[in-house]
N, C-alpha and C positions, 0 to 999 in steps of 0.2 A: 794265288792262281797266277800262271804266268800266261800273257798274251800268245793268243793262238791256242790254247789247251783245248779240249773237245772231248766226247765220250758220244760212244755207242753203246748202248747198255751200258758192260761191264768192260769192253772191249777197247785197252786203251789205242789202237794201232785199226782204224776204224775207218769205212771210205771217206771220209770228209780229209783226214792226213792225208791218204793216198792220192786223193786228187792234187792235194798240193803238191806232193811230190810229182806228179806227171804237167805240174805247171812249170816245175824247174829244170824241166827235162830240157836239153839246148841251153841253158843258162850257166850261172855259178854252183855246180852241185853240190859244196861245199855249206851252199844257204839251209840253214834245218827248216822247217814248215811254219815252226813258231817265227819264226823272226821272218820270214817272207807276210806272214797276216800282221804282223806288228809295221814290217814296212809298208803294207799297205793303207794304213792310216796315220804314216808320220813315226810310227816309232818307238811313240811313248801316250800316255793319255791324254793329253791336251792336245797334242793332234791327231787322234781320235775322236774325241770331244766335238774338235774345232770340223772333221769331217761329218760327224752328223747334223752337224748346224748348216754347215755347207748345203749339204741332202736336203734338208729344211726350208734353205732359203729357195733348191731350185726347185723340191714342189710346190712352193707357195707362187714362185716366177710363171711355172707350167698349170697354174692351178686343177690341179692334182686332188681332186677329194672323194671322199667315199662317206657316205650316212646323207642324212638328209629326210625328214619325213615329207608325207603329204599335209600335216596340219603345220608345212613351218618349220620343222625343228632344221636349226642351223646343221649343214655338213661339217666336214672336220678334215684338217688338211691327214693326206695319205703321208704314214711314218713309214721310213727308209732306214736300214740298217745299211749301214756301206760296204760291209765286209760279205762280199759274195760268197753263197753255197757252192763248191768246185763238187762235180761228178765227174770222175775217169771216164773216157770212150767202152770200155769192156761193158762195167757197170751198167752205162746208160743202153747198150745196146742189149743187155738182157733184160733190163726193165723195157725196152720199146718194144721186145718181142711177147715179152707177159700182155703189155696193153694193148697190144694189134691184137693178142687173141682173143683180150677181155669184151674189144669193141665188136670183135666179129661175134662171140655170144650173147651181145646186148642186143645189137642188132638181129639176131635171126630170132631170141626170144622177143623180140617185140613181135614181130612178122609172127611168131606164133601165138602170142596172146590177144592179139587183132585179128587173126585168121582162124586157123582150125582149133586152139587152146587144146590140142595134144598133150602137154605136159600138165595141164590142168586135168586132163579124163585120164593118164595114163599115171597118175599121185605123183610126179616126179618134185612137182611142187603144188603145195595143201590151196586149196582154191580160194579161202580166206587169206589168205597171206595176198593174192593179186584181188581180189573183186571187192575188199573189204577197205581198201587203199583208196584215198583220197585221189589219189592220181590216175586210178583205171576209170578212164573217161569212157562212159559208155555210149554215150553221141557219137564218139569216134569211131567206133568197129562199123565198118561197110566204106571206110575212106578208102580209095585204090591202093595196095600196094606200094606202086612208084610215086603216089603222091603221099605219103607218109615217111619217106626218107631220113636215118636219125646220122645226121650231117657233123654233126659235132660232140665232140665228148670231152668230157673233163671229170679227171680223177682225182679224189684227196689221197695220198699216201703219206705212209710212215715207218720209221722202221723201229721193228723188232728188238728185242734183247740180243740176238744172235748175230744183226746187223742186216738182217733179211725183210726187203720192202712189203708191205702190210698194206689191204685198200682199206681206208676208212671210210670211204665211200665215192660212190657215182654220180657222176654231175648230169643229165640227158634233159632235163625238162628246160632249163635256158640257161645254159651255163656262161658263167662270167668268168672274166679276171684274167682273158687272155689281154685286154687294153692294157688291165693294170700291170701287165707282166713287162708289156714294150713300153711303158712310161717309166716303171722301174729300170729295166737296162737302160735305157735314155741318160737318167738322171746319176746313175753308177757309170756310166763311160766315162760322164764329165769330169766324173771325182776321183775314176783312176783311168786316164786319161791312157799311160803310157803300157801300162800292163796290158789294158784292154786291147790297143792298137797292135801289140806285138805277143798276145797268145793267144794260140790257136783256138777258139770256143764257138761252138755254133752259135750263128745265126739265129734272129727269130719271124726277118722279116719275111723269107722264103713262107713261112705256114700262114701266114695273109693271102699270097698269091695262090696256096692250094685252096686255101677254104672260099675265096671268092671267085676262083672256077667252077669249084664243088657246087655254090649258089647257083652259077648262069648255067649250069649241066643239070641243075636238078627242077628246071622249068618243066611246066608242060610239055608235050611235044604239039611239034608245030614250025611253022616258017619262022621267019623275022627274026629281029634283036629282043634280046629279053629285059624286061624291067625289075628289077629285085629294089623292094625297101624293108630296113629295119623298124619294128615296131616299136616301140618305148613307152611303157607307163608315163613319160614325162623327165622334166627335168627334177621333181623332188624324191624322185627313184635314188637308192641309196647308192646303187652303180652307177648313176647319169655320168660320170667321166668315160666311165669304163665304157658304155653303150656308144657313147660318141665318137671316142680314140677310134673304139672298132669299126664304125659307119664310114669313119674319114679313112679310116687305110682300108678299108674294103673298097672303097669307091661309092658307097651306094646313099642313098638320101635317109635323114633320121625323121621317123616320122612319129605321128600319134593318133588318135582312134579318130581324131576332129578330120584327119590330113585324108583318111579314107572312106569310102562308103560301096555298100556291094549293091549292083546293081546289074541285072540277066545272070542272074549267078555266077559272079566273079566280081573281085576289089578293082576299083577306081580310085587312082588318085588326083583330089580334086585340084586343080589347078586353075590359073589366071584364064587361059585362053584354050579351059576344057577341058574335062576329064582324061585322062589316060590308063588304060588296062594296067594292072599288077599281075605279073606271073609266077613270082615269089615273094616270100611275108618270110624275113628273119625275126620270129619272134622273140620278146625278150619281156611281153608280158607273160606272169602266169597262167596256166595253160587254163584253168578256171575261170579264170578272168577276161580272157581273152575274145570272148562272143556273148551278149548278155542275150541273143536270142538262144541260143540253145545251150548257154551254162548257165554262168551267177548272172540274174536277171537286173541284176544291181548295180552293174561292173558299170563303170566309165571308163576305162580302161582298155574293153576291147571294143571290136569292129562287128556291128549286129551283121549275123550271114558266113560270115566269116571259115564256119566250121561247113559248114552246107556248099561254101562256094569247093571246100576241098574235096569233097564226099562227090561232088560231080566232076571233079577231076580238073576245074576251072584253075586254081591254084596250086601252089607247093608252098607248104609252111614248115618251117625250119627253126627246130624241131616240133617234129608232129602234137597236136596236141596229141595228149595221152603218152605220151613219153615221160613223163613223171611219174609214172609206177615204177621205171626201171630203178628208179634211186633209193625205193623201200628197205632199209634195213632190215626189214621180215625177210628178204630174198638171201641174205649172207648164208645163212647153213646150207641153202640149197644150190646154188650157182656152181659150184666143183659138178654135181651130178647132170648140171645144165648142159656144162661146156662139154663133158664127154656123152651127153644125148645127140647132144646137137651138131656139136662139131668131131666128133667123136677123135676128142686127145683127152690129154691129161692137163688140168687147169695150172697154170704157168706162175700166176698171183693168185692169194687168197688175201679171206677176211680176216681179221681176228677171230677166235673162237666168242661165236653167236647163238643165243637162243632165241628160238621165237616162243613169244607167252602163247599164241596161239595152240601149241602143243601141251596139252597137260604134262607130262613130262618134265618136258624143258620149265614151265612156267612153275613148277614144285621148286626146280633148280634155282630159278630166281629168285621165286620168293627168299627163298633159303639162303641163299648167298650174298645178299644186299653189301652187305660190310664188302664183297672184293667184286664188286661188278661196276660197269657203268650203265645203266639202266638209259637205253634210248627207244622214244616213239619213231614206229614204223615212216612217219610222214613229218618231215623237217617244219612243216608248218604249226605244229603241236603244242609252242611253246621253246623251250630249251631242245638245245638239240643232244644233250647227253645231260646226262644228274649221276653224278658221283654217287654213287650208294653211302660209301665207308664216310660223307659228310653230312648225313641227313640226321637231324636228332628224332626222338622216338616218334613225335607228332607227325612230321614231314615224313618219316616212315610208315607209317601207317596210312596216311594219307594218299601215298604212292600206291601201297599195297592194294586200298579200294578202288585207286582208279585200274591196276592192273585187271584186278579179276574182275571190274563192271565192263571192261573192251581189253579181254585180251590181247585179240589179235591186231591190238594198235601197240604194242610192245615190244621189246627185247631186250636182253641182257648181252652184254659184249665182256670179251675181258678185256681188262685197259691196256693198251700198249705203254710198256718205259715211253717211246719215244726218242731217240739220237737226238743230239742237242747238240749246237752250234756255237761259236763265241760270239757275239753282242755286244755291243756298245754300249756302255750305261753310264752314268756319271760318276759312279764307281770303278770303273775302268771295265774288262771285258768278264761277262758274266754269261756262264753257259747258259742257255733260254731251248726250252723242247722248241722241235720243228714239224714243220708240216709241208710237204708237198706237193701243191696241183699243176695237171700235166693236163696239157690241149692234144685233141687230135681232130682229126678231119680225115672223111671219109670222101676220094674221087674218084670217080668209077672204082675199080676193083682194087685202088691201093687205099690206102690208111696210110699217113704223115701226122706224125709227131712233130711238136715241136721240138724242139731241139733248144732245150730249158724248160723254164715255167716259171711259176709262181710262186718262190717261198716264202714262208709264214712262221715268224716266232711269238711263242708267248710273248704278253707283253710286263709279268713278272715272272721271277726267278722259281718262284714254286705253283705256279701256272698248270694243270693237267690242261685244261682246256687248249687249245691254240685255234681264235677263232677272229676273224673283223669284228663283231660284235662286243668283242671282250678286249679289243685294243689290239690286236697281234699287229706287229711289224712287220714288212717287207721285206723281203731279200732278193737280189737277182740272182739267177741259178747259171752259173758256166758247167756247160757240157765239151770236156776235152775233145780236141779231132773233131773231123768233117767227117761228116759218115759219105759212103757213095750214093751218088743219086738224090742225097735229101734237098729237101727242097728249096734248100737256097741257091744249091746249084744247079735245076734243072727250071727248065724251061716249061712252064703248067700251060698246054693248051685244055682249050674248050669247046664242045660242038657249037656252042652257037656263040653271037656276039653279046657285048653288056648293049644296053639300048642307050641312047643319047638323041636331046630334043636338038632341034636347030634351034640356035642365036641363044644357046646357053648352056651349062653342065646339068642343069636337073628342073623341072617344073616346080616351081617355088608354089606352095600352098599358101592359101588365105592364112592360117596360123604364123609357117616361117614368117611369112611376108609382116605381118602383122609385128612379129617382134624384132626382125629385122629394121621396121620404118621408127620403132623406138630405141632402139641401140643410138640410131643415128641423131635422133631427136633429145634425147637423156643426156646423150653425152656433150651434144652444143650446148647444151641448157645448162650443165656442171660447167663450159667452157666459159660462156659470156658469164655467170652468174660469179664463177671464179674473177674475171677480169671486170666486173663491175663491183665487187669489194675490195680488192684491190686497190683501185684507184679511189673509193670512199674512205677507204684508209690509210692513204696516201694526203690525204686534204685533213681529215682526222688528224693527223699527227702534226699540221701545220694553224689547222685554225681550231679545233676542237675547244682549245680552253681560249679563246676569244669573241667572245657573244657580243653580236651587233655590229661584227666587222662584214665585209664584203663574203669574205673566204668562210665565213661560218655560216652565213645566210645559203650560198652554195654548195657548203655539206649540208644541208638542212634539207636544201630541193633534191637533191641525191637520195640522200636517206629514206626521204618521202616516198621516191618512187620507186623502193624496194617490191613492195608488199603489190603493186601493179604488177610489175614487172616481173618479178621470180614467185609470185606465191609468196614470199616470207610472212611472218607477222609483222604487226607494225612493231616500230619502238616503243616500247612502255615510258610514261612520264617520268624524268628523272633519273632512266637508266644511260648508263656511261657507253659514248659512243663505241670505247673498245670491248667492253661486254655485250653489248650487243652485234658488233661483227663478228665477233668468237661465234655467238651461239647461231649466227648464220653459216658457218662454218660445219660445225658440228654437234648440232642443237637435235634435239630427242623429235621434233614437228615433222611430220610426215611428207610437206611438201614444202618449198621454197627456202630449203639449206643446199650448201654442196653435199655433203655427209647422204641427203633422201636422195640428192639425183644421182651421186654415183653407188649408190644400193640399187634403182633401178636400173641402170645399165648395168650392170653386173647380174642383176636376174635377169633380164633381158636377153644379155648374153650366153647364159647356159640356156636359154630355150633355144638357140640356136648355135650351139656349142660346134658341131659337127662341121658348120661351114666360117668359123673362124681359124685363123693363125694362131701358131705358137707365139708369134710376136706379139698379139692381141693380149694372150693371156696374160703375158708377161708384163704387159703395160697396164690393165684392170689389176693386178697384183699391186704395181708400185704405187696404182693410185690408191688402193685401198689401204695401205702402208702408211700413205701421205696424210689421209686422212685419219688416221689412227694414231697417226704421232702428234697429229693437234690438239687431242685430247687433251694432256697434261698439260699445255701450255697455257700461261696465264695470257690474257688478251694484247698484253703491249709487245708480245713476243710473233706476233701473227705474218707481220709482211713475208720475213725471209720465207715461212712455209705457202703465202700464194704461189711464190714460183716453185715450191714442188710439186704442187697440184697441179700448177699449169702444163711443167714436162710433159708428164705421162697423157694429157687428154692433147695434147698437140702430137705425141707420137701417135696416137690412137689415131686420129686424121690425118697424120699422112698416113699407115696403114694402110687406109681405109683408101684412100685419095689414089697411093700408086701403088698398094697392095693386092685390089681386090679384081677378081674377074668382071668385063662388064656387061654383065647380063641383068637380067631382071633381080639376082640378090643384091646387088650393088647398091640399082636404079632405086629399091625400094629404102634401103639406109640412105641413099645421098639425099633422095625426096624427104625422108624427116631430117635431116643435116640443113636444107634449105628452108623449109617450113619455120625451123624454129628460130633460125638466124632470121631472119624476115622479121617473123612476127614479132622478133626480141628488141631489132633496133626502131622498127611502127611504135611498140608499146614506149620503150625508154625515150623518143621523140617526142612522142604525146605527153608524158610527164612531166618531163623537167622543162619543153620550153613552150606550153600552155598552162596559165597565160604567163605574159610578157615579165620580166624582170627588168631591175635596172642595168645600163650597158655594162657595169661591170661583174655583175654579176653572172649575168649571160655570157661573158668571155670567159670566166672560170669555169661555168657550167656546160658549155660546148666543150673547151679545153678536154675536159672531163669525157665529157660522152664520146669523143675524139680519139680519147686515147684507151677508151673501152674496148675501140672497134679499131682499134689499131692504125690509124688515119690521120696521127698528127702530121708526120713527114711528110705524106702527100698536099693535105692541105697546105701546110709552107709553103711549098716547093707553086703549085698552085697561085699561091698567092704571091709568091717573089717572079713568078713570069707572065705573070697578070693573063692565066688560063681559064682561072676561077675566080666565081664569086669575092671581090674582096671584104664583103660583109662575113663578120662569124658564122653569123647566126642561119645567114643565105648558104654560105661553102659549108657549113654540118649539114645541111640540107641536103645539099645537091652531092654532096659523097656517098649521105648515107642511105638516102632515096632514088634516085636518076641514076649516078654514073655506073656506065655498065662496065667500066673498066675499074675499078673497085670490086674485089673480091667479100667484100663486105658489106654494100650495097644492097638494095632491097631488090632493085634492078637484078643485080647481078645473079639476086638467089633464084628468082623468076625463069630467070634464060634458062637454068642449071634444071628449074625443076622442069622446065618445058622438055630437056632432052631427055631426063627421067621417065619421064611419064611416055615418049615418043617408047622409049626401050621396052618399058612396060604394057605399050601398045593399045595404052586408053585414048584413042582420039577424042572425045569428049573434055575431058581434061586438060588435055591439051588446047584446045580451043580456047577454055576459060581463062589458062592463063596467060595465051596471048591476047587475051581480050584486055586481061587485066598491066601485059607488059605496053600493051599499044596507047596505056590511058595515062603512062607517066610523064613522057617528054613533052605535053602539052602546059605540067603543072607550071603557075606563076610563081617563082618560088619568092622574088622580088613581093613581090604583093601578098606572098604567105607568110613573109617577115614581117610588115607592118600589120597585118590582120591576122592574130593571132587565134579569133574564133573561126573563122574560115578555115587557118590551117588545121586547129582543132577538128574539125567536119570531116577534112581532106583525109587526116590522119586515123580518125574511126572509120570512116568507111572503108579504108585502104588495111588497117587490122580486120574487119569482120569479113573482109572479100576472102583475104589470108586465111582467117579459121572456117572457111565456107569449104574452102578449097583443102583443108585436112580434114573439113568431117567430110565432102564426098569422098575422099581418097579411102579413107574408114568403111563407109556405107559399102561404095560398088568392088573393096580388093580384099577387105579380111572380114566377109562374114561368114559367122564359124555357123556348126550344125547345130540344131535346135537338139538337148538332151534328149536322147530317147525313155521309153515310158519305160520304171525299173518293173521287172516282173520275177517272181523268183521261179523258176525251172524247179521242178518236182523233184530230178536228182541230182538237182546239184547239194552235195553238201555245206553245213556251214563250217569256212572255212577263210581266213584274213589271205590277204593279198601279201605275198611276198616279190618287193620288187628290188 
């Protein structure tokens, strides 16, 4: 096979060459198509190779994933092919013309199967094929009109034998994978860098700006600014990137069923300092799922009222529930007769040729034909979403056969499409992989905008029918030759009304965000100090370790000690070697008191709050989860060099965070656990190691130590050579690491930080307590806390317990969540799993 080779069907001269050809249009015309794909990854296979690795390392940088269950199951970083899908301008404009008209007869068939179901009393389509369908919500029929708006659409295509694009199906009920489309070009600019910047391909950030006009146009009507939030099954939701990217470049807050509660019939979202109205709900749970008073009574997942608040016209929810019947594969055979009922033309795209089992007929046909059909259920939720007939052996045939004819009309046969195939990247060099197409639109007022590219999708092997996420497909980003006129990257998307915005911040941080916002910040100082207090115990280890009964080992020994205080760790087992034992605080399998648990909790942490983090953020939870992956292998005397690559990345993190972050109340609540824990870290490691008293020189190694934990050697010096400070050790670790407010490390210091915290955050309560608790320091005798080690002991616990007082009220009065509602299951809701 020579690089760059490609087929459509049968058809060697196929639109995927021809786009490359109108890439070299203006160039060297002399370059053939082959050797322009081959120059696009270097050439020859190993820089091709070396370009998918590249893709690799920077969705792992951008963390980038897709899967993910609710019990757990690990996600998986999102696979990138680098070798972009090229579509001509002619091409994409008669496929934009097929899908304007596809969305305009989705749309007006909704509006009829919610309304008068004319096509339902007039046979145009068999009333089983929509009422029989998981997705025809019947709670829904009596929702207004203009509060049922179907805003966004997403199509799978494919082509043909003939070279002729094919729908394999409708996206209407929450469709995804417009994120994953702008994270995939994101990460293909980087890697072809020069081509990108000098050929002409659409845009894709313009259809962001229509679709989040389309949201604040499709409010209620009424005065004011509008509020729109996306809803989210959560962060174990298999799209959680995808729902994020889209919340952050829409502009609008990511939420979850905890964040809202309906109250006078309409959604609230609950916030610090009160409720606020919702005018719009981008939903992105299933439409099932999404109300457990009037669907699945069981759901956690949606908002109780929710369907009720739309039905009074309180809300807009996008897209409507009950727009997941559009996506029935029972609809295929009848949609041609749809488009020219309804919109009276001639349908521009079609299906594949479709039977519905529902039809005796058709369902003879199927049975009959097993060996050349693809046998798909009407409702993607079913199981598989296609079964090869011609791979089933007799059992598995039969078996299909009884489920057909006990629910026909949950059925259909398709014929399979070839598929166009693309070239690929494999470690075999480039390997034609069938393709797959999904195309975004957005509907604003009277227009429909395409994006202008999509989403491609290859098998993820060579003899692959399927091309599915589920089944491994790869990524591609799709260039659309030429600027069309008018699209939307170069117009200008006004809106009747305005996006709403609170004062003294970009968005009302809920008890949830908040809640895992104040642990990002707290997980992450805890991986920081815990990093820098092994460190310098391994430091001391590697000087007194094999010296027992000297000054320096009795000092590792009080260190060691006050692990298991201090970070959670286990203690040291008898006998075991002190480098084995810092390894496994490293990256030891214990749930709490390693780096390895606390950078797992910032990193979940982090996706529940994915939406209001940086690219830079992710990119630095990347290298640390790297850092800490690479110390796996390593045996325990190899340890020191890797504390400083754990350390880079959580210092990047805090600057970030430090001169990255807006300062509003998401901030306030990260820096308040950034303080809390630094606080309570160097209370606990003071209490340890210098209660009670050692001998003087023991105490200078073990100040030394705790010193240079907290990063405070220099200053103490400096302190002590201009006789500013304490010239006792044991007094100047004191009074740095307790009192001085000019130490950034300081318990002092965390105090003040959290007092302005908490001011931002607007709990004056809080605030009180801990200028109560900052007013009670500069009185301490720190002189007399040196010779009276039980005293300071006292000073020292009470001064931790006041610390943890002051994080569980912060707990109690800013992140408490909603009491589960009672599961009850609704009469018609069928049974039917959550697809998120």
């Amino acid at each position: 096979m020579t690089f760059g080779s490609h087929s459509v069907g049968t058809d060697d001269d196929g639109p995927l060459e021809r786009g490359f050809r109108e890439v070299l249009e203006g160039r060297d015309r002399s370059v053939a198509p082959d050797d322009l794909v081959a120059a696009l990854v270097g050439g020859d296979p190993l820089g091709m190779l070396e370009a998918k690795r590249a893709a690799r390392r920077l969705v792992q940088d951008d963390g980038i994933t897709y899967g993910g269950t609710a019990d757990g199951g690990q996600a998986r970083l999102w696979e990138i092919d680098p070798i972009p899908v090229v579509i001509g301008a002619a091409e994409w404009a008669s496929l934009e013309r097929g899908l304007e008209q596809r969305a305009r007869a989705l749309h007006a068939l909704q509006d009829d199967l919610y309304g008068e179901r004319r096509l339902l009393r007039d046979g145009v389509v068999p009333p089983p094929v929509v009422l029989g369908h998981p997705g025809f919500v019947r709670p829904a029929v009596g929702v207004p009109r203009e509060r049922r708006p179907l805003v966004m659409f997403a199509t799978d295509l494919g082509r043909d034998a003939d070279g002729s694009w094919r729908v394999l199906g409708d996206r209407t009920q929450a469709p995804s994978g417009a994120g994953y489309a702008m994270a995939t070009r994101r990460v293909v600019a980087r890697l072809l860098p020069r081509l990108h910047r000098t050929t002409e391909i659409g845009t894709l950030l313009g259809f962001f700006h229509t679709m989040s006009a389309a949201l604040t146009d499709a409010a209620p009507s009424g005065e004011g600014t509008v509020r729109t939030v996306m809803l989210s099954p959560g962060a174990a939701s298999e799209t959680a990137f995808d729902q994020a990217f889209l919340a952050s470049a829409l502009g609008v807050p990511l939420v979850e069923a905890d964040d809202l509660v309906v109250r006078d019939g309409r959604p609230w979202l609950r916030a610090g300092h009160g409720d606020v109205p919702v005018d719009v709900v981008l939903r992105r749970v299933d439409e099932l799922w999404s109300d457990p008073l009037d669907l699945r009574g069981e759901s956690e997942l949606g908002v109780p009222g929710l369907l009720e608040s739309t039905r009074l016209g309180n809300v807009t929810v996008v897209n409507p529930i009950g727009a997941g019947v559009l996506e029935s594969v029972g609809l295929a055979p009848y949609l041609g007769d749809v488009v020219r009922r309804l919109l009276g033309e001639e349908p521009l795209l079609e299906s594949p040729e479709t039977w519905w089992c529902g039809d005796a007929t058709a369902r003879s046909h199927v049975l009959a034909n097993f060996d050349t059909l693809l046998i798909r259920p009407t409702d993607r939720a079913d199981g598989p979403t296609s079964i090869a007939g011609w791979e089933l052996d007799r059992t598995r045939r039969e078996h299909l056969r009884d489920e057909i004819l006990a629910r026909p009309w949950a059925w259909t046969g398709q014929r399979p499409l070839p598929l166009s195939s693309t070239p690929t990247v494999t470690a075999d060099g480039l390997e034609d992989r069938r393709f797959v197409l999904r195309t975004f639109g957005a509907w604003h007022g009277e227009r429909f905008e395409l994006m202008r590219g999509g989403l491609g999708r290859v098998a993820a092997e060579r003899d692959e029918h399927t091309v599915s996420n589920e089944r491994g497909a790869l990524a591609k980003d799709v260039w659309v030759l030429g600027t069309a006129h008018g699209s939307p990257a170069d117009t200008v998307v006004t809106t009747r009304r305005t996006r709403a915005r609170r004062r003294g911040g970009l968005f009302e941080t809920t008890p949830r965000v908040a809640d895992n916002l104040h642990w990002v910040g707290r997980y992450t100082e805890r991986a920081d100090g815990t990093v820098r207090l092994l460190a310098v115990a391994g430091d001391l280890a590697e000087d007194h370790a094999l010296h027992p009964g000297t000054a320096g080992n009795t000092a590792l020994g009080t260190l060691l000690a006050a692990l298991p205080g201090v970070t959670g760790a286990r203690p040291r087992a008898d006998g075991e070697a002190v480098a084995d034992y810092l390894r496994d605080l490293v990256v030891g399998p214990a749930p709490r008191g390693t780096i390895a648990s606390s950078v797992a909790r910032v990193v979940r942490a982090s996706q529940q709050v994915r939406d209001l983090l940086s690219d830079d953020t992710w990119s630095e939870l990347s290298a640390l989860e790297r850092a800490v992956g690479e110390t796996h292998p390593l045996v325990a005397d190899e340890l020191r060099p890797h504390f400083d690559s754990l350390l880079g990345p959580l210092l990047a993190l805090q600057g970030i965070a430090a001169h990255g972050m807006y300062r509003d109340e998401t901030w306030a609540y990260l820096d308040a656990g950034v303080r809390i824990e630094r606080a309570q870290f160097a209370v606990a490691l003071l209490m340890s190691v210098l209660t009670p008293a050692s001998s003087p020189v023991v105490e200078f190694l073990v100040t030394e130590a705790v010193l240079r934990v907290f990063d405070s050697v220099i200053s103490h010096r400096r302190r002590v050579a201009d006789a500013t400070g304490p010239a006792v050790q044991v007094e100047s670790t004191l009074d740095l690491l307790l009192v001085d407010r000019r130490n950034p490390r300081s318990v002092a210091f965390q105090l003040e930080a959290l007092e302005r915290d908490l001011r931002i955050i607007g709990d004056a309560t809080l605030v009180a307590a801990v200028r109560e608790l900052i007013d009670g320091l500069p009185p301490l005798d720190l002189g007399t806390l040196t010779d009276d080690r039980d005293a300071l002991e006292s000073v020292l616990v009470s001064l931790l317990g006041a610390l943890r007082t002051i994080g569980d009220r912060i707990e109690r009065r800013h992140f408490l969540r909603q009491a589960p509602h009672a599961a009850h299951q609704a009469r018609w809701s069928p049974e039917r799993r959550a697809r998120t």
